[in-house]
C-alpha positions as CSV (number, residue, x, y, z in Angstrom):
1,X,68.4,-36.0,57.7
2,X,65.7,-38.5,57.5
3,X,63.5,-35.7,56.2
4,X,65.7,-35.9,53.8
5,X,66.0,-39.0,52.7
6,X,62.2,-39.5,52.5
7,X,61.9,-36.8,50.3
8,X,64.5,-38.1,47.8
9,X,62.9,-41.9,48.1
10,X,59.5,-40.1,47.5
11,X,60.6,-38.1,44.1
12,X,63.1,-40.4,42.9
13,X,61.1,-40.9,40.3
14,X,60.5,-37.3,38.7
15,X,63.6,-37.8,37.0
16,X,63.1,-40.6,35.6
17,X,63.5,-41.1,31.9
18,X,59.9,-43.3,31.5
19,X,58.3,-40.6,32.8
20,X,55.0,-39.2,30.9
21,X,55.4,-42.5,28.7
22,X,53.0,-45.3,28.6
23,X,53.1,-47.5,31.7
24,X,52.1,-50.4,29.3
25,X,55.6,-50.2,27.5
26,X,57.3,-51.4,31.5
27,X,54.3,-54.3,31.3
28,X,55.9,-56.4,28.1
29,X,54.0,-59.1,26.5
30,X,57.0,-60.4,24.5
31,X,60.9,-60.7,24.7
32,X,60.8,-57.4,22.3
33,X,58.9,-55.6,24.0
34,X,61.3,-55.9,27.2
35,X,63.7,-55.5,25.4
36,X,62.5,-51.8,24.0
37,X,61.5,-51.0,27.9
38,X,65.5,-52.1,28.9
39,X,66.5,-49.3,26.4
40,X,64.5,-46.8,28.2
41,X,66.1,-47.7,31.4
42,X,69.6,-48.4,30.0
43,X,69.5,-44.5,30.0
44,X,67.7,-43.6,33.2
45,X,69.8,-41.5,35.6
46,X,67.1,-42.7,38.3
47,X,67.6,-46.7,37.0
48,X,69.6,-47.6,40.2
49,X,66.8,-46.1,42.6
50,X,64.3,-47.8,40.4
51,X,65.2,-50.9,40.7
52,X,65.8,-50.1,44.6
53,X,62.5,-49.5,45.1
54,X,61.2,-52.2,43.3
55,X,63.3,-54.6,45.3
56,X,62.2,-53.4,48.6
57,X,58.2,-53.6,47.1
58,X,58.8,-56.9,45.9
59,X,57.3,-56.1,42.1
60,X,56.4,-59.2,40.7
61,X,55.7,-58.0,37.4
62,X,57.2,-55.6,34.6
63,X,60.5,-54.2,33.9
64,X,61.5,-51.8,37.1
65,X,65.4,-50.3,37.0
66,X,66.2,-52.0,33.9
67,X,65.4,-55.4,35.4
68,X,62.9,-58.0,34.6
69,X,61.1,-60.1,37.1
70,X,63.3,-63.2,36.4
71,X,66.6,-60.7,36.9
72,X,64.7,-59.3,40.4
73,X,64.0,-62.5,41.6
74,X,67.7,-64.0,40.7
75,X,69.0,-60.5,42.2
76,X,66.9,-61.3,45.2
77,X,68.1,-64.8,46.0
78,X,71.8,-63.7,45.3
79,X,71.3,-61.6,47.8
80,X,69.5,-63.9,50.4
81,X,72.3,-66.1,49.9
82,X,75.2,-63.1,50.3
83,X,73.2,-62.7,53.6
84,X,73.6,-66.1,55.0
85,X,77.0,-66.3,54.2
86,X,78.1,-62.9,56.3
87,X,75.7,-64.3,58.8
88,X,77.7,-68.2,59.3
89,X,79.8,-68.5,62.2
90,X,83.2,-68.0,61.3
């Protein structure tokens, strides 16, 4: 099973919609042009394990799964904070 699962983590992203497009479009400069790379992703069947993956590398730049670094790193501390909360003594 693991076997698996590494080979689905590893070509996750052959399904991609971004694929064979510029990398430079997921690197915005300007509101608009994150905006254009959200689109891309808004249609992605590979968007959730995008943004997976780019969670668990800790991107700190571009737009990965749809999400931008400010989303990431509010997703992030949501879910440091979800974490110590199911980890409080009860």
């Amino acid at each position: 099973m693991a076997d698996i699962e590494e080979a689905v983590e590893r070509d996750w992203h052959l399904g991609a919609a971004c694929r064979g497009l510029d990398p430079d479009l997921f690197f915005p400069a300007t509101s608009s042009e994150e905006a254009r790379a959200k689109v891309i992703c808004a249609g992605c069947p590979v968007r959730g394990d995008c943004l997976e993956v780019a969670m668990r590398a800790r991107e700190r730049y571009g737009v990965w799964g749809g999400a931008s670094e400010e989303e990431r790193k509010t997703i992030h501390a949501r879910s440091k904070k979800r974490e110590l909360i199911d980890a409080s003594p009860r």
